[in-house]
C-alpha positions in Angstrom: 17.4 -4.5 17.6 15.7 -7.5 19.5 12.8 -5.8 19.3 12.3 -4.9 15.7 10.4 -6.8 13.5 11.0 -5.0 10.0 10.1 -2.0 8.2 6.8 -0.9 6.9 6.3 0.6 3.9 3.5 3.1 3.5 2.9 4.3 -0.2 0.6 6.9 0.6 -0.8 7.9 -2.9 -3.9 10.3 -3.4 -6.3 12.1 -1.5 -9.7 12.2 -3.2 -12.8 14.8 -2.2 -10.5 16.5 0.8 -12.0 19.1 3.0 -12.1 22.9 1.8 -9.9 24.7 4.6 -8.9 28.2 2.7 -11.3 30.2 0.7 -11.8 27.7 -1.8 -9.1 25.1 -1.6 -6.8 23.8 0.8 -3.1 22.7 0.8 -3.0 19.2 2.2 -0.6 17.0 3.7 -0.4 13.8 5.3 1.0 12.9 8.8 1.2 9.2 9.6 1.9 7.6 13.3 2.7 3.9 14.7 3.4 4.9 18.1 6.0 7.9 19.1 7.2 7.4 15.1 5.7 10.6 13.3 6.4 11.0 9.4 4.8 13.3 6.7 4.9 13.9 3.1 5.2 17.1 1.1 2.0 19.6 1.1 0.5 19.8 -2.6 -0.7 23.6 -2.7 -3.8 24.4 -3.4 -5.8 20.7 -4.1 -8.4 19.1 -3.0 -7.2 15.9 -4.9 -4.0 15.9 -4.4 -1.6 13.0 -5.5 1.4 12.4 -2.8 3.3 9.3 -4.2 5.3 9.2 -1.5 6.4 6.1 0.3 6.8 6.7 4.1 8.8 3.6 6.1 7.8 3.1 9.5 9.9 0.7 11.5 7.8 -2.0 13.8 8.5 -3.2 16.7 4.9 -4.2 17.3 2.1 -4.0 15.5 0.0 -1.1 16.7 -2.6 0.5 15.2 -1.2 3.1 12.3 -3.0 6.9 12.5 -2.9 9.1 9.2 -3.9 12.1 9.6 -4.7 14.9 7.1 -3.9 18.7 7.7 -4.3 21.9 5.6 -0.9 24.0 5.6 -1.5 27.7 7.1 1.2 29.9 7.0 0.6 32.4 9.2 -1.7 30.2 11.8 -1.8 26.6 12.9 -2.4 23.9 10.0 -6.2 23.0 10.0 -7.3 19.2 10.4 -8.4 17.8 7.2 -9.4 14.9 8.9 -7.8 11.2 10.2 -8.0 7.4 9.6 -6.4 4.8 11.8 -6.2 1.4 10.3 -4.6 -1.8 12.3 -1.7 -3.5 10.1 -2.6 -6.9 11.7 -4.1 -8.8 8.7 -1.4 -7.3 6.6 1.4 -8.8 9.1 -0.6 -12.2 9.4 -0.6 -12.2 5.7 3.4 -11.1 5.4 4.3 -14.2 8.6 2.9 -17.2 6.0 6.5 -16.6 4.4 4.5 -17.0 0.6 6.6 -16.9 -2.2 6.6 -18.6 -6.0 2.6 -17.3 -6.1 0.8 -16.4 -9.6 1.3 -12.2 -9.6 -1.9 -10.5 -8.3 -3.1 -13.8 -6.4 -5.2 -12.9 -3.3 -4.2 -13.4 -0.2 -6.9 -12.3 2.0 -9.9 -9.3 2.0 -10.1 -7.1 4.7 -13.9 -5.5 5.2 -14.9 -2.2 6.1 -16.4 -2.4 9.4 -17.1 0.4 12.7 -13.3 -1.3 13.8 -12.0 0.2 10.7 -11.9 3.4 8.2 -11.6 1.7 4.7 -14.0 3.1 2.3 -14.4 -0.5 0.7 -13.3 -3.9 0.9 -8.8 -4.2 1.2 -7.3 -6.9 -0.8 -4.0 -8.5 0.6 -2.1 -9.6 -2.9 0.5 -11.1 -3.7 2.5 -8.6 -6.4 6.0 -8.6 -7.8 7.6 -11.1 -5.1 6.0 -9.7 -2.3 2.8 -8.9 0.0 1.3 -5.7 -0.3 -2.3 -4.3 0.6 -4.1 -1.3 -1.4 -6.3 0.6 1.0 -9.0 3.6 0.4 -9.4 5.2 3.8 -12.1 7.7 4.4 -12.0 10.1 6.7 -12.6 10.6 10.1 -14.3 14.0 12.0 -14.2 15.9 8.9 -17.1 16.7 6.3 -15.6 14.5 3.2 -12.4 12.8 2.1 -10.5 9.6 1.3 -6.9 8.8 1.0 -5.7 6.1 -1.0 -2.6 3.9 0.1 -0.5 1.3 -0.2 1.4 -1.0 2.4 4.4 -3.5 1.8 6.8 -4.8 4.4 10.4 -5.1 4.0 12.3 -7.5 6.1 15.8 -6.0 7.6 18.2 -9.0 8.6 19.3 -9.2 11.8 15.2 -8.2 12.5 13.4 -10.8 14.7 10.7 -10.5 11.7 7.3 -10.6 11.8 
């Protein structure tokens, strides 16, 4: 465990405007990657705004950039991309390492803008909410015609953790 820093908490919430895969609808799900650690979260049949709400925890090691990726469930072929996002958790971890506490409830912390380095639809407020950091991002798409996904990250510190 010398290595680990903590756990990251990925709140992966709604997809907005996804990508028609089947006739006229598709059956999305997410896939999320930091390094060789793959999670996913349930597929929502037939949706093309499908809401998730599902928290996926990634442990960290070291902060590498974070892939979400976006597929349409086939059953009796491969699962059609709905498209991808990567995002770099580095503001969010510089924001988690100033050890903040005793702030006012939805003070900012920092804004993350959306730039060619990133996929965020809009400006990414770091807060400060309900004792701890946590950053709301809309990520749009990647190599597909339309679509967003809208999540949420938090960090949880694990003792024993060289933290962040």
């Amino acid at each position: 465990m010398e290595h680990f820093q903590g756990l990251l908490r990925v709140h992966v919430h709604k997809g907005v405007n996804l990508a028609v895969r089947d006739v006229r609808t598709s059956d999305p799900y997410v896939v999320i990657q930091m390094g060789k650690h793959k999670l996913k979260t349930r597929v929502v049949k037939k949706n093309i705004n499908p809401v998730w709400d599902e928290a996926l925890t990634l442990s960290v090691s070291e902060p590498l950039p974070v892939k979400l990726e976006v597929y349409d469930r086939d059953t009796f072929s491969l699962d059609d991309k709905m498209g991808d996002a990567v995002f770099n958790i580095q503001p969010f971890l510089e924001s988690v390492k100033m050890h903040l506490d005793d702030l006012p409830n939805g003070t900012i912390i920092t804004t993350v803008k959306p730039s060619k380095a990133n996929c965020l639809a809009k400006e990414s407020q770091i807060i400060w909410a309900d004792g701890k950091v946590i950053q709301k991002m809309i990520l749009r798409l990647q190599n597909v015609e339309c679509g967003e996904v809208e999540i949420q990250l938090s960090w949880i510190d694990i003792s024993g953790s060289r933290g962040v």
